[in-house]
VEXKETI-383526 format. One record per residue: residue number from 1; residue in three letters; x, y, z of N, C-alpha, C, CB in turn. Coordinates in steps of 0.02 Angstrom, whole numbers, plus 50000, padded with zeros to 5 digits. Last residue first. Glycine has a CB too. Layout:
NODE   num   residu     n.X     n.Y     n.Z    ca.X    ca.Y    ca.Z     c.X     c.Y     c.Z    cb.X    cb.Y    cb.Z
NODE   NUM      ALA       X       Y       Z       X       Y       Z       X       Y       Z       X       Y       Z
...
END
This chain:
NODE   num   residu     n.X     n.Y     n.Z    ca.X    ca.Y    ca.Z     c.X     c.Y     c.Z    cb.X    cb.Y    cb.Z
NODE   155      UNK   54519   53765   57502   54472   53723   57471   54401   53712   57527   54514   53649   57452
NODE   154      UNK   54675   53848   57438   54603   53811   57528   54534   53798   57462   54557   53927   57633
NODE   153      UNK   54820   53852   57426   54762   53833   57403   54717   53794   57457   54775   53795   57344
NODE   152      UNK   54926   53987   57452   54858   53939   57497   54813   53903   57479   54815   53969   57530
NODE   151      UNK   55050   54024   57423   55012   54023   57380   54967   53947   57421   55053   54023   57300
NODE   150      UNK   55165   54145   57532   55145   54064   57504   55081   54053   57460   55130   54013   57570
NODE   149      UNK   55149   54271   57521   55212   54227   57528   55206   54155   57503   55232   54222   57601
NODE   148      UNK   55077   54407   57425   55073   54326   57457   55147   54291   57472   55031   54270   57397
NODE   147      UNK   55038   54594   57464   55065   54528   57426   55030   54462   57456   55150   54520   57436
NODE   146      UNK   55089   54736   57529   55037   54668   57521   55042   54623   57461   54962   54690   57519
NODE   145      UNK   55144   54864   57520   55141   54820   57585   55075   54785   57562   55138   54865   57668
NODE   144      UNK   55124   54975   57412   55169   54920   57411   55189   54864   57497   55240   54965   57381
NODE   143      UNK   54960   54983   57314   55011   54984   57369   55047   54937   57384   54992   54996   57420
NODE   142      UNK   54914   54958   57188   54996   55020   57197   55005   55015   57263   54989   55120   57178
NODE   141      UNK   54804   54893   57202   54878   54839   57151   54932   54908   57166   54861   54815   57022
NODE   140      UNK   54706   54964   57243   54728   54918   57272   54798   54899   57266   54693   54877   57259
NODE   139      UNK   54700   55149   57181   54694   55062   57167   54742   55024   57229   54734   55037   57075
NODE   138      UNK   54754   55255   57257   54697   55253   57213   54660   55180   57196   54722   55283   57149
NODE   137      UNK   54805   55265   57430   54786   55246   57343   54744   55225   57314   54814   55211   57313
NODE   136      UNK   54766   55295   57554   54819   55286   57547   54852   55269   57464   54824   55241   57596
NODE   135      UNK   54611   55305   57580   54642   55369   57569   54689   55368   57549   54650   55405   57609
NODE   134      UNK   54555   55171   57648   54591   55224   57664   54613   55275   57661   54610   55222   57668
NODE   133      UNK   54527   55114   57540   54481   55153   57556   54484   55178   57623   54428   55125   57544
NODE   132      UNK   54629   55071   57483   54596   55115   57452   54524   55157   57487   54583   55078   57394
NODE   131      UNK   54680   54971   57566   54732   55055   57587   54672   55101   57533   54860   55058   57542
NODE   130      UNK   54562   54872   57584   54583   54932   57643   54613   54982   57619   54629   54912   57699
NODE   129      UNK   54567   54782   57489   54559   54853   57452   54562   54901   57535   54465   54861   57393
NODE   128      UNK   54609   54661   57538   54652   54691   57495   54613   54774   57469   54664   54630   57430
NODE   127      UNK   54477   54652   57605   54543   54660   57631   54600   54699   57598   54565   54600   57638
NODE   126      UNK   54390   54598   57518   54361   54647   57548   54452   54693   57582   54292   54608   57613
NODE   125      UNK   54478   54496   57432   54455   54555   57423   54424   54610   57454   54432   54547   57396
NODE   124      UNK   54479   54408   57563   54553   54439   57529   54532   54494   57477   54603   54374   57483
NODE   123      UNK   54361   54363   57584   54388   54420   57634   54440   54441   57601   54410   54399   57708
NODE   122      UNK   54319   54305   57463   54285   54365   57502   54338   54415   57543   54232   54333   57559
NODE   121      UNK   54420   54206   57499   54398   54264   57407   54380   54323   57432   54314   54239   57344
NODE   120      UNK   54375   54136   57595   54441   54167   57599   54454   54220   57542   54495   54111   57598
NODE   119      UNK   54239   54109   57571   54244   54153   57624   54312   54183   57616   54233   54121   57690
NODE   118      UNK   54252   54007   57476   54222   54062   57443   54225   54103   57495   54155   54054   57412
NODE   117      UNK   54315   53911   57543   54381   53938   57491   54319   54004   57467   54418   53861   57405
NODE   116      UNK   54279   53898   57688   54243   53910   57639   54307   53928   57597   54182   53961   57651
NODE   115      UNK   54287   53911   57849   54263   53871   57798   54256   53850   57757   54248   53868   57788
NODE   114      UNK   54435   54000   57921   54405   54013   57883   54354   53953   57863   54445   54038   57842
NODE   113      UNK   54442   54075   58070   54424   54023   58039   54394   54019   57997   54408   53994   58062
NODE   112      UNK   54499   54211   58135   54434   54213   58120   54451   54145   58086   54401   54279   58079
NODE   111      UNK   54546   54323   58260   54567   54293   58232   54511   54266   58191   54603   54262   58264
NODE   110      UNK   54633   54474   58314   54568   54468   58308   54587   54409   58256   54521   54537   58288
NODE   109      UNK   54761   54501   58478   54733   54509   58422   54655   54455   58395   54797   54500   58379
NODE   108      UNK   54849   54565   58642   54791   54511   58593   54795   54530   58503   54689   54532   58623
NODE   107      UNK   54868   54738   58640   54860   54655   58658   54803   54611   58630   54851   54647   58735
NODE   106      UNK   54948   54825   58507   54896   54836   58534   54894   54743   58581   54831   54864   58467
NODE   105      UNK   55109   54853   58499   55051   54809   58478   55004   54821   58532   55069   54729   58468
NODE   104      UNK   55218   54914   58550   55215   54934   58478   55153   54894   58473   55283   54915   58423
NODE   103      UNK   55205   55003   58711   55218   54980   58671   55201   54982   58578   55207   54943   58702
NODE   102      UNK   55306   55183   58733   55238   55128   58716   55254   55063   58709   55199   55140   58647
NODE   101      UNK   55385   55259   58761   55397   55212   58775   55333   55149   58782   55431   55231   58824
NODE   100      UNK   55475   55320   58595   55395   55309   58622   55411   55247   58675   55327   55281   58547
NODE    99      UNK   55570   55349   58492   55579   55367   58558   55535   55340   58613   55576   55432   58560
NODE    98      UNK   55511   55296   58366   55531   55401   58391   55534   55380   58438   55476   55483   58388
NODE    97      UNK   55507   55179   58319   55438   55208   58360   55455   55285   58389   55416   55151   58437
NODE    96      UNK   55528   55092   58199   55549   55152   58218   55493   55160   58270   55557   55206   58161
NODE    95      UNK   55508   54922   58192   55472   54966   58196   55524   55014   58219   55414   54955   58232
NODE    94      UNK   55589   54777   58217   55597   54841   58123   55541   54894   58141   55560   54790   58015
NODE    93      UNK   55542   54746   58317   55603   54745   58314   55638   54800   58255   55616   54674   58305
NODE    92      UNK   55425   54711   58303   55439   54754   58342   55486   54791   58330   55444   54737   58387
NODE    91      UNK   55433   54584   58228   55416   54656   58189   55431   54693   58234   55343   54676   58163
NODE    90      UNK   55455   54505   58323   55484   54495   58261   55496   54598   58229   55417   54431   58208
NODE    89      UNK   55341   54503   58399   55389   54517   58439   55440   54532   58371   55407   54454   58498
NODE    88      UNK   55237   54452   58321   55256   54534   58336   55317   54562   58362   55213   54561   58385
NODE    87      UNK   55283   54345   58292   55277   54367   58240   55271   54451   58271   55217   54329   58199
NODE    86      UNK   55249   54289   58411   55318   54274   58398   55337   54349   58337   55325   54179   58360
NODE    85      UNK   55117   54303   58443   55167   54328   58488   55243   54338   58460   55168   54280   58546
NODE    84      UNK   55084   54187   58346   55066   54276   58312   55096   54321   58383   54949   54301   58295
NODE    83      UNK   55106   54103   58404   55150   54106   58346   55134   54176   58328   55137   54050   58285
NODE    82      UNK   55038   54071   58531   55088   54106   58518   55144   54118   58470   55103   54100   58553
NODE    81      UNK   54924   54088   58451   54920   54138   58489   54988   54132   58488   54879   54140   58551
NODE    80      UNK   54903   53950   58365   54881   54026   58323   54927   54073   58399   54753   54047   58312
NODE    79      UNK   55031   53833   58402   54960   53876   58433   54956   53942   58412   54957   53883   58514
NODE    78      UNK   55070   53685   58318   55093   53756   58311   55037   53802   58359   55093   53780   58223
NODE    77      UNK   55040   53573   58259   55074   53573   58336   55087   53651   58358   55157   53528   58335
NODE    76      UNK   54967   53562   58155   54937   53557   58194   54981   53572   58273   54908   53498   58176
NODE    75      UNK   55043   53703   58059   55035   53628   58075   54994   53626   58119   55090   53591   58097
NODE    74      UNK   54941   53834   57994   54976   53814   58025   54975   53744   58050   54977   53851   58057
NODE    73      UNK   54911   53962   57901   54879   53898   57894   54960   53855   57934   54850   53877   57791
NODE    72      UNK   54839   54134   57885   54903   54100   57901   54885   54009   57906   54935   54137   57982
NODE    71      UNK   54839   54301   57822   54800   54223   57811   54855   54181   57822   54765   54204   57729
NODE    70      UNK   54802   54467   57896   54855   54407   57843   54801   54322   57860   54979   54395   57894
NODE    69      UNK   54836   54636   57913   54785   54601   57901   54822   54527   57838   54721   54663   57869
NODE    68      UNK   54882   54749   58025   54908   54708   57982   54858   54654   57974   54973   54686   58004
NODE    67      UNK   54876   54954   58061   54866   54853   58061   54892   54823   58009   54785   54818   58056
NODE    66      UNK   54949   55065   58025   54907   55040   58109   54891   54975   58129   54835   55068   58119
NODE    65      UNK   54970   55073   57900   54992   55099   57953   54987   55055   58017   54962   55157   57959
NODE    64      UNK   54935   54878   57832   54939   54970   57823   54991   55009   57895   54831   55009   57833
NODE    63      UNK   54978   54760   57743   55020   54776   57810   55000   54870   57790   55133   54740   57810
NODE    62      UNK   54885   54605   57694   54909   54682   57679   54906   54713   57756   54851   54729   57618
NODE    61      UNK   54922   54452   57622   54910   54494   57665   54911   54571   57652   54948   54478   57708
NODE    60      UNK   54905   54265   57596   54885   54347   57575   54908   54374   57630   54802   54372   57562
NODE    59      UNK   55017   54164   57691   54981   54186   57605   54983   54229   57612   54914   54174   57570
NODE    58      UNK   55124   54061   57787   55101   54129   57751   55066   54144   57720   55125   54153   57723
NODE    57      UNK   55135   53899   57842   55106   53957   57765   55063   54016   57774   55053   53917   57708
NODE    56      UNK   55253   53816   57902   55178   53853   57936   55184   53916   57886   55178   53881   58042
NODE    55      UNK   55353   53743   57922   55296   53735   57876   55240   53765   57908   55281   53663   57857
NODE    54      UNK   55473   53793   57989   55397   53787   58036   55351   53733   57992   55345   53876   58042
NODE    53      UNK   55563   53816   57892   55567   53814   57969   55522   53769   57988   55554   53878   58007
NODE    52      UNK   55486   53895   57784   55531   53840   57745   55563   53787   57838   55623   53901   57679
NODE    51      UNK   55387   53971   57854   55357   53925   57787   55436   53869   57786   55340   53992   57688
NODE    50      UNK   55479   54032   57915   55429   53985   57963   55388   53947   57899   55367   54040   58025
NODE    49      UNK   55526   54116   57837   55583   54066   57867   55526   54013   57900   55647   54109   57937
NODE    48      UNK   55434   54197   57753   55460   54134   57715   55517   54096   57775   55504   54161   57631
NODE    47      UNK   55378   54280   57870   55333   54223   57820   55373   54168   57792   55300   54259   57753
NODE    46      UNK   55489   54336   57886   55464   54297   57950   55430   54249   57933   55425   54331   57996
NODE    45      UNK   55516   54426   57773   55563   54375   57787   55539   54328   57852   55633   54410   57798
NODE    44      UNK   55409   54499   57771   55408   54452   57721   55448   54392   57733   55428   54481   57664
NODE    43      UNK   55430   54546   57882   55384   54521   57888   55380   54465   57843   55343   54561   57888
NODE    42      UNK   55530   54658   57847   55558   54608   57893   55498   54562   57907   55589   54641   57961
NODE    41      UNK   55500   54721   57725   55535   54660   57707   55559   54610   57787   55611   54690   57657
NODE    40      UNK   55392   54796   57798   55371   54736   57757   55425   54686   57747   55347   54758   57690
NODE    39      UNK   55497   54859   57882   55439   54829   57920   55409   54798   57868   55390   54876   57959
NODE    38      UNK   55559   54937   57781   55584   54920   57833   55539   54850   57875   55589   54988   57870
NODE    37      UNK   55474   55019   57714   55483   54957   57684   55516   54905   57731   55522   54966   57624
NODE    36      UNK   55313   55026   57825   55375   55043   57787   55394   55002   57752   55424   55058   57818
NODE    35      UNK   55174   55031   57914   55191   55045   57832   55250   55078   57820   55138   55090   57795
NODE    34      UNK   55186   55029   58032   55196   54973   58032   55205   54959   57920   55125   54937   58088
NODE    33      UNK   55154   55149   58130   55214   55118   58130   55218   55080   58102   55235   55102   58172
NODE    32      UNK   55037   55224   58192   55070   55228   58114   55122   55200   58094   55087   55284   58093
NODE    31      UNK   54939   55196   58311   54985   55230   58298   55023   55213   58232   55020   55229   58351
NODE    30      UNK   54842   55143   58412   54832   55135   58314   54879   55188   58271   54736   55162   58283
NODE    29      UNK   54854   55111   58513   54834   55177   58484   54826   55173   58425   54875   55227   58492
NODE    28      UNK   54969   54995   58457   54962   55000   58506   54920   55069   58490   55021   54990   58546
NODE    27      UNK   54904   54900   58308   54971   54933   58354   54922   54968   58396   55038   54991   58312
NODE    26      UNK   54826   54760   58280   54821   54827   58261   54867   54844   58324   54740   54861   58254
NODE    25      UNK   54789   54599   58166   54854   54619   58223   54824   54708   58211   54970   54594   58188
NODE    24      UNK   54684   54473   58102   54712   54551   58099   54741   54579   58173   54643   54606   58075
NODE    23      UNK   54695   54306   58013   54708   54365   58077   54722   54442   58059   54775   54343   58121
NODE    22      UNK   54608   54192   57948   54623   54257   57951   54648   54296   58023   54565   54284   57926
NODE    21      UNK   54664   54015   57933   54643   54085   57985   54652   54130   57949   54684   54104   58053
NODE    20      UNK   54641   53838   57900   54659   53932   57861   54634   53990   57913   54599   53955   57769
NODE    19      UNK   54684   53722   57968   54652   53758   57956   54686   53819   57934   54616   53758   57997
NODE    18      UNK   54774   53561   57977   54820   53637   57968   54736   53692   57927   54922   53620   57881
NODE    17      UNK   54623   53459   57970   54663   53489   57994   54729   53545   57963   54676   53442   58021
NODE    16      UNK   54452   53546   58008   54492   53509   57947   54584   53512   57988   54479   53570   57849
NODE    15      UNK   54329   53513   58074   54367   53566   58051   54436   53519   58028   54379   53631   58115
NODE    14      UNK   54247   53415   58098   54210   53469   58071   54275   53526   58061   54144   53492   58126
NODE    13      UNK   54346   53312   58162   54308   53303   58063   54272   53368   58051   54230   53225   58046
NODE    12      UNK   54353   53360   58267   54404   53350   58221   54391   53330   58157   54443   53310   58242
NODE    11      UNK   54271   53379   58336   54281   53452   58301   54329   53415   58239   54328   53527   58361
NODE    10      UNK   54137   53247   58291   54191   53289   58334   54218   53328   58281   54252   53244   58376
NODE     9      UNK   53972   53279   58273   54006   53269   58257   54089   53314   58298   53978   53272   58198
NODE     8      UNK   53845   53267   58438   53878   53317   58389   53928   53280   58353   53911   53380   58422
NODE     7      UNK   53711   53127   58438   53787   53172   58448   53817   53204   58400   53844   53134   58468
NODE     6      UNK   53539   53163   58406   53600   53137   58383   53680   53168   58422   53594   53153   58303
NODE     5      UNK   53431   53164   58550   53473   53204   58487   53528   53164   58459   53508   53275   58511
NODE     4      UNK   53363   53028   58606   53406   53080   58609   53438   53100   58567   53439   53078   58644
NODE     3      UNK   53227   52951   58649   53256   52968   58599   53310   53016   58617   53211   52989   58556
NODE     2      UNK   53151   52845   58795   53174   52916   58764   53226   52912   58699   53214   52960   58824
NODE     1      UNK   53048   52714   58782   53119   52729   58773   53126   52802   58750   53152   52680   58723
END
């Protein structure tokens, strides 16, 4: 009698359901459009209508020039791609672009699943210090595009 590997466990117990994503969104050229206040409070306000709308939770994030780096945890009926379509299309809208008949988002974006409440620490610190090591301030805690909308407890 041949033996055969055990079967894989299904995805659906190996990933949990409304999972934690990291996503990072970067504009079109990596052009400078996206650090105002203009463009945070219209983001902030996208986070909390689809948190109180959608139930789909906002948390960390930080919004520099060129990208936007956030943690999003969505129902199960919701699809990462075209909710982060929705979310640009959103912002587009509060971007100044001078005239440019660019667009404002680079296509696609970079998404990542989180595991680990010790992976989401990680990355929200490696993350949260971008504008410093950007050039954009001295400390993390003075720039003013990043915060939490919703408070993510991942586990």
């Amino acid at each position: 009698m041949t033996k055969f590997p055990r079967a894989p466990r299904r995805l659906d117990i190996v990933f949990p359901r409304n999972p934690l994503y990291f996503v990072t969104c970067c504009t079109y050229r990596r052009r400078p459009y996206l650090a105002s206040d203009r463009v945070h409070r219209s983001f902030v306000k996208f986070g909390q209508r689809a948190q109180v709308e959608f139930g789909i939770a906002v948390g960390r994030y930080v919004m520099l020039p060129d990208h936007l780096h956030l943690f999003v945890a969505l129902p199960d009926n919701v699809d990462l791609g075209d909710w982060n379509g929705t979310l640009k299309r959103f912002l587009a809208r509060a971007v100044e672009a001078a005239g440019s008949s660019d667009p404002i988002w680079q296509r696609g974006f970079f998404d990542h699943l989180l595991r680990s409440s010790e992976s989401y620490s990680e990355k929200w610190n490696y993350v949260r210090e971008n504008p410093v090591r950007a050039g954009l301030v001295s400390r993390a805690d003075d720039w003013p595009y990043s915060g939490e909308i919703v408070a993510i407890p991942y586990e």
